[in-house]
C-alpha positions as CSV (number, residue, x, y, z in Angstrom):
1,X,136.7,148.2,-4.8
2,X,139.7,146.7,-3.3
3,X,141.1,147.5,0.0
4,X,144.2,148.8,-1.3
5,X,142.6,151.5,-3.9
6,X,140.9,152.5,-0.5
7,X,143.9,152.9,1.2
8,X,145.1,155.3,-1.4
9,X,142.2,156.8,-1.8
10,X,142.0,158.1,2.4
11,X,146.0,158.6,1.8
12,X,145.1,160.8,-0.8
13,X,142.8,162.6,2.0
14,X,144.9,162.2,4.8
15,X,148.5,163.0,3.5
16,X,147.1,167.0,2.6
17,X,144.8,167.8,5.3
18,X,147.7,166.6,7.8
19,X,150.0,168.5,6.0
20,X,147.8,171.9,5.5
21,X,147.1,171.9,9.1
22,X,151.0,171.3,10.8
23,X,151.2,174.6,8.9
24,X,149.1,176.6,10.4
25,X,150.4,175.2,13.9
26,X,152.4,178.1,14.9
27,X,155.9,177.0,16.4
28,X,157.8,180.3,15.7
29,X,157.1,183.5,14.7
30,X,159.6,183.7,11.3
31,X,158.9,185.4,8.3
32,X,155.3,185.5,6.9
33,X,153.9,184.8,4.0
34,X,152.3,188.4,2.5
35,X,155.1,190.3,4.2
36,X,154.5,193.4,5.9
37,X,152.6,193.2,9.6
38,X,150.2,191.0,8.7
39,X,150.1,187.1,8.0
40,X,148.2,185.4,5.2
41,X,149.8,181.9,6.0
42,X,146.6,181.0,7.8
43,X,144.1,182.0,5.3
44,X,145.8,180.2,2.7
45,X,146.4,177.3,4.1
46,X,142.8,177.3,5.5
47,X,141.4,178.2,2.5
48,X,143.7,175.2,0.6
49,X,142.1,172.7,3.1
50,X,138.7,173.7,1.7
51,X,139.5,172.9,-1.8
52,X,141.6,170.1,-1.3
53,X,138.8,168.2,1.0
54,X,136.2,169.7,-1.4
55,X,137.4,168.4,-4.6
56,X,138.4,164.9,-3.1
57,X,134.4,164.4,-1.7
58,X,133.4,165.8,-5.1
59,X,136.0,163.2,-7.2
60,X,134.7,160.2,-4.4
61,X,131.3,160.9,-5.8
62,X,131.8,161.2,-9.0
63,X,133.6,157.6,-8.3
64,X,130.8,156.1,-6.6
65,X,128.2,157.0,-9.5
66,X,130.6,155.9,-12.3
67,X,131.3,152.0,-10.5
68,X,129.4,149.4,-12.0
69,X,129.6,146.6,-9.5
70,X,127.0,146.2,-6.6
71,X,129.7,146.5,-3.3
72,X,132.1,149.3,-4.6
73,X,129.2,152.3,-5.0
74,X,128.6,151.7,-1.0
75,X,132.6,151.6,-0.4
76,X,133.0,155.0,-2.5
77,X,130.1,156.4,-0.9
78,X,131.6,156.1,2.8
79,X,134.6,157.4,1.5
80,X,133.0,160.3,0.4
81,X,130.9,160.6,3.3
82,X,134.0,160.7,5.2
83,X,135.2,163.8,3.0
84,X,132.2,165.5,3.8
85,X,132.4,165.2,7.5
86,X,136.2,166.3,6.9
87,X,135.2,169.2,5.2
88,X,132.8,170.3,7.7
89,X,135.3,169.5,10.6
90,X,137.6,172.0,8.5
91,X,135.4,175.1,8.1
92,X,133.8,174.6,11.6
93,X,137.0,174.9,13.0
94,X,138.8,177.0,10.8
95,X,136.0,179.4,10.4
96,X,138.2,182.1,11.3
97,X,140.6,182.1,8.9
98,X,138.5,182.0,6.1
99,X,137.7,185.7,6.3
């Protein structure tokens, strides 16, 4: 695997999870998503960071098992090892919002 397909493959991690969590970061109090007196933004957008880191670990080892070559199975599998720490940064953190 070449270090360019790894760069978009962590840029493919990175670009979401940054993304799903500056929108929970609370700068002002506007409109909320569900309406009423209650806010769902932060569920969502917890419960998006789940799948999104989910899926990528799930698609990196799917990757891993389908290279053929002796170097890139050990590249995919740190890359997948690094969505699965991801993912459990995520729902130890954002453990609260997920109810």
């Amino acid at each position: 695997m070449k270090n360019k397909t790894v760069g978009v493959w962590l840029s493919a991690l990175a670009m979401p999870v940054i993304i799903l969590i500056g929108a929970q970061i609370d700068t002002a109090s506007g409109p909320s998503i569900g309406g009423g007196g209650y806010d769902l933004g932060r569920f969502l957008y917890s419960w998006l960071l789940v799948i999104v880191t989910g899926v990528w670990s799930a698609c990196a080892c799917a990757a891993a098992l389908s290279y053929r070559d002796r170097a890139s199975p050990r590249q995919v599998l740190v890359l997948a090892l690094i969505g699965i720490i991801t993912l459990t940064l995520v729902l130890f953190f954002y453990r609260g919002n997920l109810r």
